[in-house]
Structure formats: C-alpha cells, structure tokens
N, C-alpha and C positions, 0 to 999 in steps of 0.2 A: 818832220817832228819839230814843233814850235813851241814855246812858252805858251801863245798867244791860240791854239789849238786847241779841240775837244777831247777830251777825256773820255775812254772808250771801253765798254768791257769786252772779255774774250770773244763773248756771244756776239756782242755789236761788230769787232772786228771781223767776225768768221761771215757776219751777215754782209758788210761792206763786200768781202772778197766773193762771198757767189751772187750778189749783186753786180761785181764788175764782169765776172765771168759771164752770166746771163748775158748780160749789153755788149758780150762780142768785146773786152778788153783782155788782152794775154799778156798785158806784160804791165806789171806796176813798179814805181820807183820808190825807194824810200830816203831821203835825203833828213839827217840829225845835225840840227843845226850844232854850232861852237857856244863856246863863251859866250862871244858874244849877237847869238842868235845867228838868224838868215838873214838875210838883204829883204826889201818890200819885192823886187824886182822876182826873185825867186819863188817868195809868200806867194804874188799874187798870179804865178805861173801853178802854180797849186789847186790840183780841186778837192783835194782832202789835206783840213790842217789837221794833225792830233797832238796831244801832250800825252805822256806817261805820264805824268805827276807836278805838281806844283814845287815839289823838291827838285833841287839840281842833282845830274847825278855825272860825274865822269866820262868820257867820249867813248870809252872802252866800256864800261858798264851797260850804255843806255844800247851799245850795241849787242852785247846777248840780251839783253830785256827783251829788244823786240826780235831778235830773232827766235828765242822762244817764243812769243808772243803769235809771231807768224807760224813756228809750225801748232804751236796750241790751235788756231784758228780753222789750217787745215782737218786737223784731228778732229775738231767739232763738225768741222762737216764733211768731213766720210765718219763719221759715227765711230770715230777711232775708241783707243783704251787708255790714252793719254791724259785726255780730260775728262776732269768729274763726272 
C-alpha cells in the first residue's frame, strides 16, 4: 500500500485475488507503508502497488480498511451476503 499505487474497487480487488489464485499464488503480502512511505527498494520488490485514497489516513485505520477490504473481496467471490 503506496501513495504512489492504483486505486482499486472491491470488484477489481476480488478480481486481482482469483487472478492470483488461478496462476497457482497461495499466499499474498500486504505491506502499508508509514509516514513516510516505503523504501524504492521494497516498491520495486512489489507486483501490485495500491492506494486506498489520496487522503492520509492513520496506521491503524488504513489497517482495518483493508482488512475489510480483503474480506469484502473474498465475499464477492464466493457470492457471499456481505457485499452488495
């Protein structure tokens, strides 16, 4: 999670994760950067940047964002009752 990263909706997100699954990936990382950001070194160890938003938000915040976020994503794809 980078300033410098794409902006993504639930759908896009849920589509990345059975994308990764399809191509045989089990395990994904999610590293939120600080104050002030990631290292280039880390960025470019990265094959997905994302942002949440162009706003800053707290280190503790932007951690349940996306951990909602991640399970929203699974709920869209098992056809859950979570998401719209």
């Amino acid at each position: 999670m980078c300033i410098e990263g794409r902006q993504k909706s639930s759908e896009d997100l849920a589509e990345e994760f059975a994308d990764s699954a399809i191509s045989g990936i089990s395990s994904i990382v999610f590293i939120i950067g600080g104050s002030w950001g990631l290292s280039d070194e880390v960025k470019s160890l990265s094959s997905i940047k994302l942002s949440m938003s162009k706003m800053t938000f707290p280190h503790q915040l932007a951690r349940v964002m996306l951990c909602e976020q991640i399970y929203r994503a699974f709920q869209i794809n098992s056809n859950g009752k979570y998401h719209k």
